[in-house]
Every structure is written in structure tokens, then in C-alpha cells.
C-alpha positions in Angstrom: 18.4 -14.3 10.5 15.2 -12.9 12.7 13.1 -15.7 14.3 10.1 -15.7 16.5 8.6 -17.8 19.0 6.7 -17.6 21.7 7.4 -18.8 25.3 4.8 -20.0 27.5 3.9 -17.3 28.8 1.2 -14.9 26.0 4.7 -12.6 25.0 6.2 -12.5 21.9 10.5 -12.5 21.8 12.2 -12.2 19.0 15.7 -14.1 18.7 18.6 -12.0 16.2 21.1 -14.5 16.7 21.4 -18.4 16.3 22.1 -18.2 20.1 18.5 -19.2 22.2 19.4 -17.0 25.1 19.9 -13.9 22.9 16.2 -13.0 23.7 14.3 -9.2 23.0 10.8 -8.0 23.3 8.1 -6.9 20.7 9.4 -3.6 20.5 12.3 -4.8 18.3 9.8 -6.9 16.1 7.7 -3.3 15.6 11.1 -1.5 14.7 12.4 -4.5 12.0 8.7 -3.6 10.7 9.2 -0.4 10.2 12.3 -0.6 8.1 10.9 -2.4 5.5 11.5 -1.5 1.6 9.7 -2.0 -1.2 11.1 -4.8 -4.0 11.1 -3.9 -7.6 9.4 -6.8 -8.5 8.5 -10.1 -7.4 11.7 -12.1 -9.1 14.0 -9.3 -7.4 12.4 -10.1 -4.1 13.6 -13.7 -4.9 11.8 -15.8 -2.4 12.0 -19.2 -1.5 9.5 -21.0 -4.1 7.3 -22.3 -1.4 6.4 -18.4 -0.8 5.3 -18.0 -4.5 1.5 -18.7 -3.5 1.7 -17.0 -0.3 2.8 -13.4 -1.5 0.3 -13.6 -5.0 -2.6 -14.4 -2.0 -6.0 -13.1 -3.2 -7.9 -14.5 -0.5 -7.5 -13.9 3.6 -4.3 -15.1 5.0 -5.9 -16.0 8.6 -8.4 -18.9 6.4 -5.0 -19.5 4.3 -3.4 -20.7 7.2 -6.0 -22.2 9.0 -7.0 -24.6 6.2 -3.3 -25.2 5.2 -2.7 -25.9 9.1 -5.8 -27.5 10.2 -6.2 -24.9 13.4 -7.2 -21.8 13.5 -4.0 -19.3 13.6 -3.7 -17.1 17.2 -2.9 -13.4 17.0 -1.0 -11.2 18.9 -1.0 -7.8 19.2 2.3 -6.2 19.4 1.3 -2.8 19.4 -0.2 0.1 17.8 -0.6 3.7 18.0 0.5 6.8 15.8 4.1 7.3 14.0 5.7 8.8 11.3 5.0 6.4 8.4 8.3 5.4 5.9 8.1 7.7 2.8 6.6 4.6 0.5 4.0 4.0 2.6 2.9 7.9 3.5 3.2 8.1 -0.9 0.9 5.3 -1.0 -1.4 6.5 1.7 -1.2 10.6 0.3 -0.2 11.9 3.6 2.7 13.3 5.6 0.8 13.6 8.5 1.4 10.6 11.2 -0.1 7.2 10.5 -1.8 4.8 12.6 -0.1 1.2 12.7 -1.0 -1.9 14.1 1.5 -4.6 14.0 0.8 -8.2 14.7 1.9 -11.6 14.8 0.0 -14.7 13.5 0.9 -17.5 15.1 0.7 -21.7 14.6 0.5 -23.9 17.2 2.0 -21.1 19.6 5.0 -20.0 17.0 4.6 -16.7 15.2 4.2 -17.8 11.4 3.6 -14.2 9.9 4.4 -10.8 11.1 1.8 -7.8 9.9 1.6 -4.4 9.5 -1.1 -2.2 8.8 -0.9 1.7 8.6 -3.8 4.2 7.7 -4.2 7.4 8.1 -5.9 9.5 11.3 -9.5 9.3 10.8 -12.0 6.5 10.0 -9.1 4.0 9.0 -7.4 4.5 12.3 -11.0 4.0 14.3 -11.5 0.7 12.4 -8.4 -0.6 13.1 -8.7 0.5 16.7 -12.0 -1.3 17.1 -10.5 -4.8 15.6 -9.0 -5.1 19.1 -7.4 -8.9 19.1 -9.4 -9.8 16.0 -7.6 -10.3 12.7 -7.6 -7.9 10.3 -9.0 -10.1 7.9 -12.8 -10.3 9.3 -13.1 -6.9 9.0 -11.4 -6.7 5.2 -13.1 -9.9 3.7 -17.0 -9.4 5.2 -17.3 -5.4 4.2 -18.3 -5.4 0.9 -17.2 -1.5 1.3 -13.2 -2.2 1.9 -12.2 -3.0 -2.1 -8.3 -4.4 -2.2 -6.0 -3.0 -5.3 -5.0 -5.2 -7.7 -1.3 -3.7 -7.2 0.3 -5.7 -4.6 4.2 -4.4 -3.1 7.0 -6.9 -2.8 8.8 -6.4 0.4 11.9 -7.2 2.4 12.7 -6.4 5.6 16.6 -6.0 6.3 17.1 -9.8 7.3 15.4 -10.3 3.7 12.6 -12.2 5.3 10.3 -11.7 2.2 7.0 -9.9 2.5 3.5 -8.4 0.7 1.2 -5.0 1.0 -1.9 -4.7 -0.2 -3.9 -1.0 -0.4 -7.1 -1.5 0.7 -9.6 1.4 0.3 -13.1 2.1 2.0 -15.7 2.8 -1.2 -18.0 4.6 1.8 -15.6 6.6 4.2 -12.1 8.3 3.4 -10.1 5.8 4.2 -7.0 3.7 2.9 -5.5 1.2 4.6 -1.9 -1.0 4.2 -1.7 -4.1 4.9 1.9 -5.6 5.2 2.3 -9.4 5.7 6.1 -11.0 6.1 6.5 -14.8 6.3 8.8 -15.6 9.0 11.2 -18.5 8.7 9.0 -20.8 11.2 6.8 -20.4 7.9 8.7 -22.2 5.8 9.6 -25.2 8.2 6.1 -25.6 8.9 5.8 -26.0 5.5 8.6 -28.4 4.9 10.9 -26.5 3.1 
């Protein structure tokens, strides 16, 4: 199983092992992004049923967990830049040129609750994702009336079956699509008591 956590000092490690001192940087969290697939349906995804709400989200997942957690969640950037996007999402996207991806981490109470990614193609996606800088995604998608989500969302898994989300979000004004990707780590789910 994959878990996060931060240490005290602002850098993410990821753990693959049940042993503490087995101990990576972010660069491994961008890569176990990267391999995710796409589920065939929700009940194949087979989550645990406290995830249920969290993948069928409608609404921003930054205010989700804030008013589930009382505090408003950090965010870390992991890292972003151009790369050859996985073959579902460059279908989704209409392109086989190199996307832009951001990938993030959303933390509680300094533990990394929710990884993200989002990939777009060169252009006016990539500048807007290039101008959130440490802001979430979410305050750019959920107060411009001109990004519209689709109604389809992906079930996802990423190869420790950590269950995950994307949503295509489109730009009515500029060419632009956007996917957002949003995997609920394990800390999730003992935060939430299951």
C-alpha cells in the first residue's frame, strides 16, 4: 500500500512499504500518478463505502474537506510541467501532442489526504493552470462561470488500487479542456474513521 505524510519540514515523502524508514521524494508520487487507468464503472472500482460520496462529488473538494474537517486543507505542489499524457487521457483531451500536468497534494492537519492531477493541453489551459501557482484548482474551476464540468466522471485506480475520480472540465470562452484527477489516499479514510 502507498501512504503519504509529510515531515516537518514543507516536503512531501511517500512511504511504499509498511517500513517508516523506507522513505522517497515527490517524484515517485508524480510517477504512481501517471500510471493511473481508467475503471469500467464505479462498482468495478469497488471502493471502500465511505469513498461513495467522495468520488460522485459535484461540488469543490478543497470546501468538501474543509467543512468535513473544520480547517481549511493545505496544498502542495509537487510539480508540473509538460509530458507525454497516458493514451486515455490524450483521447479525452483530443491531442497527441505533450500535455501540461500539475500534480498536487491536499493535505489535513499536515498529512496528505488527496493526491491530484490535472492535464490540459499547451495553450490557454496550460497558462491557467500555470497562473494558479499554490492556489487550489478549485477557486479557479468553481468562480468562472466560463469553466463548465461534464457530467461524465472516470473511475480510477492507481496500481496500489488507491481509488480515484476525473472530471473534463471545458472553458465555454477559450480552447481549452482540462482533467482533473483526484485519488483519496488511505490517511483519507482514517481521518474519516473507517
Amino acid at each position: 500500500m502507498l501512504c503519504f505524510y509529510v515531515d516537518q519540514a514543507p516536503t512531501l515523502h511517500t512511504q511504499t512499504s509498511s517500513d517508516p524508514v523506507a522513505l522517497a521524494d515527490s517524484t515517485d508520487a508524480i510517477a504512481h500518478l501517471r500510471q493511473a487507468k481508467v475503471a469500467d464503472s464505479l462498482a468495478a472500482l469497488a471502493p471502500a463505502k465511505v469513498l461513495l460520496p467522495w468520488l460522485q462529488l459535484t461540488t469543490s473538494l478543497t470546501q468538501h474537506l474543509r467543512a468535513t474537517f473544520g480547517v481549511r486543507p493545505g496544498l502542495m505542489v509537487l510539480g508540473e510541467g509538460l509530458e507525454q499524457g497516458n493514451a486515455w487521457e490524450c483521447a479525452a483531451l483530443q491531442t497527441d501532442e505533450p500535455l501540461y500536468a500539475r500534480h498536487i497534494a491536499l493535505t489535513v492537519g499536515q498529512q496528505p489526504v488527496v493526491l491530484a492531477r490535472s492535464v490540459t493541453t499547451q495553450g490557454a489551459g496550460m497558462q491557467a493552470l500555470t497562473n494558479l501557482q499554490t492556489r487550489p484548482l478549485a477557486e479557479l474551476l468553481f468562480t468562472d462561470a466560463s469553466w463548465q464540468r461534464s457530467g461524465q466522471i472516470h473511475y480510477l485506480r492507481l496500481a496500489d488500487s488507491t481509488s480515484g475520480r476525473g472530471c473534463y472540465w471545458r472553458n465555454q470562452l477559450l480552447p481549452a479542456g482540462l482533467l482533473v484527477e483526484e485519488f483519496f489516499l488511505p490517511s483519507l479514510l482514517v481521518k474519516l474513521g473507517s
